[in-house]
C-alpha positions in Angstrom: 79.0 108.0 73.4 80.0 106.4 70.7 77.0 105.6 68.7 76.3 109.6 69.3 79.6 110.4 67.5 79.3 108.0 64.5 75.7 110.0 63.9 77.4 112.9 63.8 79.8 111.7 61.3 83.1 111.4 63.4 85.3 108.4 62.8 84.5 105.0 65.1 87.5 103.2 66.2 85.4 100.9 67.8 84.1 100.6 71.6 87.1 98.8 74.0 86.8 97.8 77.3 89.3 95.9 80.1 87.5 93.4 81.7 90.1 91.6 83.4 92.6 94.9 84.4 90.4 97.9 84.5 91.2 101.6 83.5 93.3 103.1 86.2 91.7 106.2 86.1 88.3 104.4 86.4 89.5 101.8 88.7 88.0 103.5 91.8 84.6 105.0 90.9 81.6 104.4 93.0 79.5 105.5 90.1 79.2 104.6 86.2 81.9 106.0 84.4 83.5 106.2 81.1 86.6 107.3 79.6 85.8 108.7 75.9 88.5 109.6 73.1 87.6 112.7 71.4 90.2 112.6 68.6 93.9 113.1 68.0 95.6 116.1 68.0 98.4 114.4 66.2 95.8 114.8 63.2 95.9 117.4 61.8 91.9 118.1 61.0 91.0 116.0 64.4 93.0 118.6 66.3 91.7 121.8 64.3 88.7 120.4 64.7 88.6 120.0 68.5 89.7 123.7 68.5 87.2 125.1 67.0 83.9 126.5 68.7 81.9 124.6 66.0 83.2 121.2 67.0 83.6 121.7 70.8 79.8 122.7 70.7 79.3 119.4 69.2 81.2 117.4 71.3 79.7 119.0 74.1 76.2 118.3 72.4 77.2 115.0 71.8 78.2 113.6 75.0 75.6 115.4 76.7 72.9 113.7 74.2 75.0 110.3 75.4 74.3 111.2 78.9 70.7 111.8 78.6 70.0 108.6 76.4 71.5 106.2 79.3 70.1 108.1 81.9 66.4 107.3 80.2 67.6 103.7 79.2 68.1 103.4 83.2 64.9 105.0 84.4 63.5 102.6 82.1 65.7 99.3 83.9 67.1 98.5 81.0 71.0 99.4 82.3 71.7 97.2 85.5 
């Protein structure tokens, strides 16, 4: 997800992840599953840009181009 957002010129705040205590929300998944932050609506362009159709096309374009690339890397065996 990440990686798709950087190519489209969005800001990376790097990739984090709980290894010890995981994400509540993802704590019970039988499935993989992510939790992805979009932006901030406390900033001001972040959050005018999240409302617009232009950039919610985008991030809809984006995370479905994120979705498509892992599901081929794991066709291909190379996500366990």
């Amino acid at each position: 997800m990440e990686e798709q957002y950087v190519k489209q010129g969005r800001f990376s705040r790097g990739v984090k992840q709980r290894n010890e205590v995981g994400i509540w929300v993802l704590h019970a998944t039988a499935m993989p599953s992510i939790l992805t932050e979009i932006g901030f609506i406390t900033d001001r362009s972040e959050e005018d840009y999240m409302n617009s159709q232009g950039g919610q096309q985008q991030i809809a374009s984006d995370l479905l181009q994120a979705i498509i690339k892992y599901k081929t890397l794991l066709d291909a065996g190379h996500v366990h």
